[in-house]
C-alpha positions in Angstrom: 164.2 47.1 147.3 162.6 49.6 149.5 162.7 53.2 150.7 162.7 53.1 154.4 161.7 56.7 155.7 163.6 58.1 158.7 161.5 59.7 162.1 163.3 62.2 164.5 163.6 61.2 168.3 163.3 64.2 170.8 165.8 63.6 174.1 164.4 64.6 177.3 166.6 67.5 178.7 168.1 68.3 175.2 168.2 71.0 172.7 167.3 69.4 168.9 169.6 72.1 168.2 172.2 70.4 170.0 171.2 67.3 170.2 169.4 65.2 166.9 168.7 61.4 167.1 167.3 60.0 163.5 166.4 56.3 163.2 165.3 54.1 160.6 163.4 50.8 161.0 162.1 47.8 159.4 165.2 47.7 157.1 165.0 44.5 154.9 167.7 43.1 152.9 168.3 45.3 149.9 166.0 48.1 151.4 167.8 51.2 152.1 167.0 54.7 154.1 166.0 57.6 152.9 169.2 60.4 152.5 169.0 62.7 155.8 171.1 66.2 155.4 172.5 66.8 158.8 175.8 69.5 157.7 175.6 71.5 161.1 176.0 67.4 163.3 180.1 66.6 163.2 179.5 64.2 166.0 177.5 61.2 164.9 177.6 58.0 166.6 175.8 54.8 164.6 174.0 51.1 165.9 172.6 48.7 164.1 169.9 46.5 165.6 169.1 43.6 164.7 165.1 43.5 165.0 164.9 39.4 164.2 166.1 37.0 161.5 169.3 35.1 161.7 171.9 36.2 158.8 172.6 40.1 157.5 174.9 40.1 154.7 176.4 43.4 154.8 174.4 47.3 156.5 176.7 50.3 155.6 176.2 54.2 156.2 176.8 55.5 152.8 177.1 59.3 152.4 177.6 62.1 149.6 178.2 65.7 149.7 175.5 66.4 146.7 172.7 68.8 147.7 169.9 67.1 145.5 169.7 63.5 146.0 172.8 61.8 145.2 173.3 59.4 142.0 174.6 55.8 143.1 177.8 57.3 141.5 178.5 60.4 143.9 177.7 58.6 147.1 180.5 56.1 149.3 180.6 54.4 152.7 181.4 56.6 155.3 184.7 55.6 157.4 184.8 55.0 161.3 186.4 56.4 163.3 189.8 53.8 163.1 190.5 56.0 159.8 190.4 55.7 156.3 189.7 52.0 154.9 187.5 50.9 157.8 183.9 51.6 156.3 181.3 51.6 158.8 179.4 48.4 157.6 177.8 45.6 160.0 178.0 42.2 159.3 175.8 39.9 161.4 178.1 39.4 164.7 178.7 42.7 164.7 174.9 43.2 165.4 174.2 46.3 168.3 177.8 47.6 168.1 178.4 51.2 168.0 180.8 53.1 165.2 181.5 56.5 165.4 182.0 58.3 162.1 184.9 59.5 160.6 183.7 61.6 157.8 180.8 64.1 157.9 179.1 64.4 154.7 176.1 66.5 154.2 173.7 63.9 153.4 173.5 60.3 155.2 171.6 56.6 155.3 171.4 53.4 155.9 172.3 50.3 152.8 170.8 46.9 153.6 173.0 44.6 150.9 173.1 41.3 150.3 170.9 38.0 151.0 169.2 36.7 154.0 166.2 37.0 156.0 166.8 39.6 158.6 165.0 42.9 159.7 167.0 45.7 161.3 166.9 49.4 162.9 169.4 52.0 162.4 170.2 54.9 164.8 172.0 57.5 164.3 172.9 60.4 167.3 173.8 63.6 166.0 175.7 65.8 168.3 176.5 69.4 167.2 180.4 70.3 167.4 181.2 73.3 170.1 184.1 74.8 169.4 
């Protein structure tokens, strides 16, 4: 199992203020991301790409509300946006689908589970609530 750090993606003609797009890649089975704080981003919207291989047991967005990083035992998967009991977590057909999330916990990443032979990307698009 590996750490997978996360880099930051300006958008032409956006704010990062406003706008934040953080993606991890190279995920291998068991690998996970590093935990990104985002508290001020309500509006995220996830994909899942997968970079090559042919099976991916199971790639959730886990998340915890600690401000140091999280034990195993204070972090969950994060729900879409269907409601409670429909974890955000890709299985290998659902490969390149979007899922908006739910819950907005201070910290976020990626969790590559599972056996199989398959390298992926994760992006997440942070947009900041206006209210």
């Amino acid at each position: 199992m590996a750490t997978r750090s996360h880099t930051t993606d300006r958008v032409p003609g956006y704010s990062p203020t406003s706008l934040h797009v953080i993606r991890w890649t190279g995920l291998l089975t068991t690998d996970v991301g590093d935990w990104v704080t985002v508290p001020e981003y309500t509006d995220v919207t996830y994909q899942m790409i997968l970079d090559s291989g042919t099976t991916l047991a199971a790639l959730s967005i886990e998340g915890s509300n600690e401000v140091a990083t999280p034990a195993a035992k204070n972090t969950s998967i994060i729900n879409d946006s269907r409601g409670y009991g429909n974890p955000i977590t890709w299985v290998f057909a659902d490969g390149n689908k979007f899922k908006t999330a739910l819950d907005s916990p201070l910290q976020i990443r990626p969790n590559f589970s599972g056996a199989g032979d398959s390298s992926v990307t994760v992006i997440a698009s942070f947009k900041k609530a206006i209210f």
